[in-house]
Residue frames relative to the residue before (quaternion, step in Angstrom):
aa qw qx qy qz dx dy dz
X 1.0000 0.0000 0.0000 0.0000 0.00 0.00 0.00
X 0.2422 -0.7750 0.5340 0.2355 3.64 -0.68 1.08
X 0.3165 -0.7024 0.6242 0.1296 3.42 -1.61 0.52
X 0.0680 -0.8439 0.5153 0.1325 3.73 -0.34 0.77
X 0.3005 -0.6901 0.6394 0.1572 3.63 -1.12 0.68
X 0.3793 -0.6290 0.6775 0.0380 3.74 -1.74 1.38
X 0.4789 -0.5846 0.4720 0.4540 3.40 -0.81 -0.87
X 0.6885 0.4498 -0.1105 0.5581 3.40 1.90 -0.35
X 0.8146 0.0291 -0.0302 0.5785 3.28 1.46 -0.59
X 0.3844 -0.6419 0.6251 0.2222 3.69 -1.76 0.29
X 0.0050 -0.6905 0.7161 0.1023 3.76 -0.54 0.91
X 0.0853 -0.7020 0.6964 0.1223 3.20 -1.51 1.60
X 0.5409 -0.4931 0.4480 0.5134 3.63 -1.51 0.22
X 0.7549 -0.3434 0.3913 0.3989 3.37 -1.71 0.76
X 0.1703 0.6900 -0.6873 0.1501 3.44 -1.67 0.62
X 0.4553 -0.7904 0.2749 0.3040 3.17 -0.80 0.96
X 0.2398 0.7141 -0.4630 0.4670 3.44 1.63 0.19
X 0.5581 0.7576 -0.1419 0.3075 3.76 0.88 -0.59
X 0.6454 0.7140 -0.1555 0.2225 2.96 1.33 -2.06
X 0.7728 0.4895 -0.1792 0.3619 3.41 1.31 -0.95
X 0.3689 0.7150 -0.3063 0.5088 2.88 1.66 -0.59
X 0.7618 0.4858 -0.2347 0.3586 2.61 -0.06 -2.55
X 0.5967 0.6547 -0.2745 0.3742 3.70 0.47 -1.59
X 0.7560 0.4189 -0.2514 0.4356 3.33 0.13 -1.36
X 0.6856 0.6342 -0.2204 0.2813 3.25 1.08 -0.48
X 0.7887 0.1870 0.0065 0.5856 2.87 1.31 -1.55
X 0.3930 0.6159 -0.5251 0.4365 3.33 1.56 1.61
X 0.4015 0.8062 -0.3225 0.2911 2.97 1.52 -0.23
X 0.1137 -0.8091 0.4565 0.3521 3.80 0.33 0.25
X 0.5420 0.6004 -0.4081 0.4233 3.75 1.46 0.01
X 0.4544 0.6041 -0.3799 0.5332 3.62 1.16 -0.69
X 0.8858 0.2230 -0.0795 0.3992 3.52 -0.36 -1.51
X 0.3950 0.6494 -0.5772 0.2986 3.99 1.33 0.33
X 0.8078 0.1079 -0.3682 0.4474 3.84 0.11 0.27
X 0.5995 0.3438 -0.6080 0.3908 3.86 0.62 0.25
X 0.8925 0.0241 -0.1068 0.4375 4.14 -0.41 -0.85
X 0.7007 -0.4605 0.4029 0.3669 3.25 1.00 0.22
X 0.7944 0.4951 0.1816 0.3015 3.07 0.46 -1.71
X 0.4758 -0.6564 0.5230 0.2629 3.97 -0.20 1.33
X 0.0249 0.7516 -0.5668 -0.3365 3.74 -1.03 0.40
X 0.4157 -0.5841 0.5200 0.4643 3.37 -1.26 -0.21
X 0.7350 -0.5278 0.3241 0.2760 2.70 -1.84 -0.55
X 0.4857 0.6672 -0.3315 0.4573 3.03 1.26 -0.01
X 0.6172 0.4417 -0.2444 0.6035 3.44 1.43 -1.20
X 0.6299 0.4088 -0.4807 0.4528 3.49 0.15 -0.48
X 0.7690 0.2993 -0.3872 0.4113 3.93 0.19 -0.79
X 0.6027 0.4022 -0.4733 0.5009 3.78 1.15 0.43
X 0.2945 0.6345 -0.4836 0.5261 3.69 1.07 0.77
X 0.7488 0.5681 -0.1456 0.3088 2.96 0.29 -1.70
X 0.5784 0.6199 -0.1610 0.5053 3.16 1.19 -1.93
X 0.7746 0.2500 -0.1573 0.5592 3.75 -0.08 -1.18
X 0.6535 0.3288 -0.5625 0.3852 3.71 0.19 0.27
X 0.4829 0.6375 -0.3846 0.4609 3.78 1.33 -0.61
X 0.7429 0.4775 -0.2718 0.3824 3.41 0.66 -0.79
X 0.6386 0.6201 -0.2575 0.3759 3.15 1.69 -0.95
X 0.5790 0.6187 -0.2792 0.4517 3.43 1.59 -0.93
X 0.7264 0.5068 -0.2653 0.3810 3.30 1.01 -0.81
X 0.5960 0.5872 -0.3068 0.4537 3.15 1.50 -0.90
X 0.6283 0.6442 0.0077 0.4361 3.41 1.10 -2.08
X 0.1986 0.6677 -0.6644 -0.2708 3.07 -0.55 -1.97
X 0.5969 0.2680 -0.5087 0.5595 3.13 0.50 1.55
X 0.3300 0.7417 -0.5776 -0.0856 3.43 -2.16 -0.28
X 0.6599 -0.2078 0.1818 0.6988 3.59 0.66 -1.19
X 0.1453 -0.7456 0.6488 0.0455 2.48 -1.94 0.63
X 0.1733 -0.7189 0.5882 0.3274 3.89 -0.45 0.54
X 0.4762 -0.6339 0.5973 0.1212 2.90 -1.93 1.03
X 0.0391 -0.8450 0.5333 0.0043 3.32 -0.88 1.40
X 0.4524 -0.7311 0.3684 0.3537 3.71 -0.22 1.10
X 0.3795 -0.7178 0.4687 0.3479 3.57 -0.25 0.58
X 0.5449 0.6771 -0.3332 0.3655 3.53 0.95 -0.89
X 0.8098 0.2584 0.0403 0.5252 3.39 0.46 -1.95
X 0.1535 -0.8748 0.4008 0.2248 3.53 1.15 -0.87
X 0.3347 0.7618 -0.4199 0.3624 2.94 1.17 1.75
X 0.5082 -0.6673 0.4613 0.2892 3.39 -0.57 0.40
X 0.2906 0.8535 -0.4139 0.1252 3.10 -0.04 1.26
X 0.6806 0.0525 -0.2447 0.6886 3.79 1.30 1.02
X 0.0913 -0.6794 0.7128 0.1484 3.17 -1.69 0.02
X 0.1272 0.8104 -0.5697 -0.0500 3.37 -1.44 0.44
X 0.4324 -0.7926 0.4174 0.1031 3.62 -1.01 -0.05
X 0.1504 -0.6675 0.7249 0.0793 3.48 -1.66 0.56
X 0.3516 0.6891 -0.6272 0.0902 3.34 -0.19 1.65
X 0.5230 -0.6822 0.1756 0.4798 3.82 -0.36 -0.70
X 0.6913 -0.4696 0.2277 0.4998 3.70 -0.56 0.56
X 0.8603 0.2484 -0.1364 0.4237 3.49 -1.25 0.78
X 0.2608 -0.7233 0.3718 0.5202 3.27 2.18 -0.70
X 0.3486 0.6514 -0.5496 0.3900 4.08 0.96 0.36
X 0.3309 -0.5703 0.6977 0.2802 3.84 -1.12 1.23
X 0.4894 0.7483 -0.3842 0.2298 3.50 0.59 -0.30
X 0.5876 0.6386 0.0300 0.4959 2.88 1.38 -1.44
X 0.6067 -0.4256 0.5334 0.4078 3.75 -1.78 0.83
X 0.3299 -0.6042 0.5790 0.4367 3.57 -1.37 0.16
X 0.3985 -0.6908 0.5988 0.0739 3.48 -1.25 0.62
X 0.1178 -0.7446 0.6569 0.0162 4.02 -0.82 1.41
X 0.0008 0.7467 -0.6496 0.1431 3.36 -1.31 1.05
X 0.0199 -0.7581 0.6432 -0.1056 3.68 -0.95 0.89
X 0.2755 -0.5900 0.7561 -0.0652 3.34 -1.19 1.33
X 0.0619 -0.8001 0.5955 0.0382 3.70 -1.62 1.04
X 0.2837 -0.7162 0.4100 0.4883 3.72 -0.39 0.62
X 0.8143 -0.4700 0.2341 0.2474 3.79 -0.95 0.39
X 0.7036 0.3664 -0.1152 0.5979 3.35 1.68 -0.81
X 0.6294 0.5028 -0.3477 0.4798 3.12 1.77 0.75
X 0.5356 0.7039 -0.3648 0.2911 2.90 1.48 -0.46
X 0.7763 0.2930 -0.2959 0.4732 4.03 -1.43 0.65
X 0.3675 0.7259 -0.3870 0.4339 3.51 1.27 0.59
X 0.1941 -0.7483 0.5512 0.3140 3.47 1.15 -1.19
X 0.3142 0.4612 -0.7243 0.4050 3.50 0.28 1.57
X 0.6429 0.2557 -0.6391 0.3358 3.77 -0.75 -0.12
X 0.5268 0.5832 -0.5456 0.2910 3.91 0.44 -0.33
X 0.7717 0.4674 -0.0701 0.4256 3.01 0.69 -2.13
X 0.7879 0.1166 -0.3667 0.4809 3.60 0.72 0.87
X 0.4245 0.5950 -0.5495 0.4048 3.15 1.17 0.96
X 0.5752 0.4459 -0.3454 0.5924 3.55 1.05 -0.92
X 0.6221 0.3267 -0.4962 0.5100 4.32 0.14 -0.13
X 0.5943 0.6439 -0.2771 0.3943 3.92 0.55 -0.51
X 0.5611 0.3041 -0.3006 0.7087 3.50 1.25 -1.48
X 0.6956 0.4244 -0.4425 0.3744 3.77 -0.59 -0.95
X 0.6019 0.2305 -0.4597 0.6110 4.18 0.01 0.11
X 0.7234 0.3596 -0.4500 0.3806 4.08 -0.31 -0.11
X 0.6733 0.2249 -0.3579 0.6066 4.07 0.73 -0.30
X 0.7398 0.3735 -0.4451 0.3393 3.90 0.08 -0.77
X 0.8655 0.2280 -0.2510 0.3687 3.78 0.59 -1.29
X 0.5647 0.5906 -0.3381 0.4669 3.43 1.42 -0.82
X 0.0292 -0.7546 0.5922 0.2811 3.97 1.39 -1.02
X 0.0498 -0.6844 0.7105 -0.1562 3.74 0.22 1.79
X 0.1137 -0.6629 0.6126 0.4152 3.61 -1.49 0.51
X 0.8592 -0.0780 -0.3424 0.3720 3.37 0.43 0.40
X 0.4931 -0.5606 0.5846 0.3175 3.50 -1.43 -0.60
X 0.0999 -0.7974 0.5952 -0.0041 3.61 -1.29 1.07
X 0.0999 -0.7648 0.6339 0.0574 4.02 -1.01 0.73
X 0.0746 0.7474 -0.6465 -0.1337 3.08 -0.88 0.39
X 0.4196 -0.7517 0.5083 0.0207 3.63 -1.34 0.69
X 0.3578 -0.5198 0.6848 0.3645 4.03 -0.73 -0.26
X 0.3372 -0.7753 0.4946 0.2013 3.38 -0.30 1.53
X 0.5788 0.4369 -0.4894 0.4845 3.87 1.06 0.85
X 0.4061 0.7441 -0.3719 0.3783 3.59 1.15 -0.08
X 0.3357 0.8390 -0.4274 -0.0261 3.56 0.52 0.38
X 0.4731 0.6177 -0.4484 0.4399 3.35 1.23 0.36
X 0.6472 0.4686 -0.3629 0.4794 3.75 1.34 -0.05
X 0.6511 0.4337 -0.3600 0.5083 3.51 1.06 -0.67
X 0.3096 0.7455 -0.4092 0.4253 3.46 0.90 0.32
X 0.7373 0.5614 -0.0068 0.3756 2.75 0.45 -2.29
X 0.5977 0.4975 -0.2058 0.5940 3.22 1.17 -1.85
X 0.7893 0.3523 -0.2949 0.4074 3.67 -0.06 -0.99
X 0.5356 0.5020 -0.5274 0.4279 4.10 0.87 -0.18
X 0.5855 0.5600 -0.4450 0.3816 3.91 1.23 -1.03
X 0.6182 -0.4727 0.5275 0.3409 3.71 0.98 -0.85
X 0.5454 0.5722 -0.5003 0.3533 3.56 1.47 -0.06
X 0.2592 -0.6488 0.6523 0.2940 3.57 -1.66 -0.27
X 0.3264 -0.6799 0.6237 0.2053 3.13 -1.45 0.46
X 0.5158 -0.7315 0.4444 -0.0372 2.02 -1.65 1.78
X 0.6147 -0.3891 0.3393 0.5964 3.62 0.98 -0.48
X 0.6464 -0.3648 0.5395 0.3976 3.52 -2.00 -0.43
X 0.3222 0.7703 -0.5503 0.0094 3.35 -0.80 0.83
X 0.3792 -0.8249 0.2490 0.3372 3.86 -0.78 0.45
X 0.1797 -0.6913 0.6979 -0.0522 3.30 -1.28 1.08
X 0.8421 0.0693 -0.0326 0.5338 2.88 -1.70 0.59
X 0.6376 -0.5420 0.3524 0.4190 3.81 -0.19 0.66
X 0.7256 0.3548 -0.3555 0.4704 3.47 0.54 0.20
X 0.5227 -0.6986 0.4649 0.1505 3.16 -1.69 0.58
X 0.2537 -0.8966 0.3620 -0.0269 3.10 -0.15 2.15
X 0.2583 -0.5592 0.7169 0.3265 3.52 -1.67 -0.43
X 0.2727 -0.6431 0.7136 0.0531 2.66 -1.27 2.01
X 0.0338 0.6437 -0.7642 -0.0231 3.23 -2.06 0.36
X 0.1066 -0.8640 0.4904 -0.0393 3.30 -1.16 0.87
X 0.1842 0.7804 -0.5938 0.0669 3.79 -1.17 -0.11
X 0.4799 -0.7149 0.5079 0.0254 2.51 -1.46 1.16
X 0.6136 -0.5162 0.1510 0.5781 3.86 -0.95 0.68
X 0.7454 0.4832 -0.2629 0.3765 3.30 0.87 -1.52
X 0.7156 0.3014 -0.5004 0.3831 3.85 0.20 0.25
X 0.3974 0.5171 -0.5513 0.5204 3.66 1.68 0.33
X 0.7722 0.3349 -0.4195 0.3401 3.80 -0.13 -0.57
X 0.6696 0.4235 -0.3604 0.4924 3.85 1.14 -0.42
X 0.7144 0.3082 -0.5021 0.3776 3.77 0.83 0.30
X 0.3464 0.7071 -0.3680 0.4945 3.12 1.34 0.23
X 0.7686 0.3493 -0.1607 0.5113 3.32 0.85 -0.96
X 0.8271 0.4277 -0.2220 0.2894 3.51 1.11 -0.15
X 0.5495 0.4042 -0.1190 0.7214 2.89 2.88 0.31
X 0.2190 0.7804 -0.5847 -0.0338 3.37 1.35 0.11
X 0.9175 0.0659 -0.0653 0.3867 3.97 -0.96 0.67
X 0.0497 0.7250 -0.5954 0.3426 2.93 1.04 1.42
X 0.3177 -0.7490 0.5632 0.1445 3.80 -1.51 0.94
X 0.3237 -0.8802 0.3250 0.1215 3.24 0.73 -0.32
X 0.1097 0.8653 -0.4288 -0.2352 3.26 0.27 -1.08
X 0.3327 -0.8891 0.3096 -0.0545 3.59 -0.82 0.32
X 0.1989 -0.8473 0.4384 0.2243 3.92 0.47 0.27
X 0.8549 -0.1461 0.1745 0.4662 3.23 -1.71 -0.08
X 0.9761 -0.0244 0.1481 0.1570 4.12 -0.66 -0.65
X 0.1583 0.8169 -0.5524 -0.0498 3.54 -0.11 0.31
X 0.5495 0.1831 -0.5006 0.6434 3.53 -1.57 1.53
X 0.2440 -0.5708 0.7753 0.1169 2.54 -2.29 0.17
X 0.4146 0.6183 -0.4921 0.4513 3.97 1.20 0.77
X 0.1668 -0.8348 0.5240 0.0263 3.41 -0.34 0.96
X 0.7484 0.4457 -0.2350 0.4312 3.39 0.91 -0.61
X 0.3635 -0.8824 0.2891 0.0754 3.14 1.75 0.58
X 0.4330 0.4521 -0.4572 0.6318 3.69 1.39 -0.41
């Protein structure tokens, strides 16, 4: 399982050492107002856990929680799985923030470490988000990576913004912002159940 390193944060793969963190997070009913709506418990969060554990093994990728290197707190988690969960499928990046982190510019700054393992190590040709098409502090987020939106389409039972990109306009906005901060609100996707 790979661990990636920001300048601000360490995203490890899911683990159940995690759970509280994770929990506190997505009980949050602000956290989860555009992915399920819905506070989880704890039980769901450690069946979160479960099916992303399962995903690494299957994969060798899925979520990671974001730990601030500074403070070493759990304080976001996101992912490189594939849309709809079909291997079939584009792979598909998503990020969730705990609340007292949010406008900092960490969902940027580990989305762009997130796209870079899905075109550099995974060698994705491309990369999809999708969003609660009222979510605009994620399509932001999606659009600092360089994605475009694609239209309203459905996922996960609900009717998303899609945004997309391929490797090569990841490597040429990449190349035309190299270390841009960004900055970033509360969530990206609207799949909560993350397995």
């Amino acid at each position: 399982m790979t661990t990636l390193l920001t300048p601000r944060l360490r995203l490890e793969p899911f683990q159940d050492a995690h759970l509280q963190g994770l929990n506190a997070m997505n009980s949050d009913p602000a956290v989860m107002r555009y992915l399920t709506g819905q506070p989880e418990t704890l039980d769901q969060t450690q069946d979160f856990i479960d099916r992303v554990k399962a995903r690494w093994a299957e994969w060798g990728y899925s979520w990671w929680a974001f730990f601030e290197r500074e403070t070493g707190e759990l304080v976001g988690a996101g992912c490189i799985q594939h849309l709809g969960r079909d291997r079939a499928l584009p792979h598909e990046i998503g990020w969730r923030l705990r609340q007292d982190r949010w406008g900092r510019g960490y969902g940027s700054e580990a989305a762009r470490r997130m796209a870079s393992f899905a075109f550099d190590d995974l060698a994705a040709p491309q990369l999809v988000a999708v969003c609660d098409p009222e979510n605009l502090d994620s399509a932001k987020v999606m659009q600092r990576l360089g994605m475009r939106y694609r239209g309203i389409e459905r996922w996960y039972d609900y009717d998303c913004a899609v945004y997309g990109m391929t490797a090569d306009e990841w490597r040429a906005a990449q190349a035309a912002q190299p270390g841009t901060p960004g900055s970033t609100e509360a969530t990206g996707g609207v799949d909560g159940s993350g397995g």
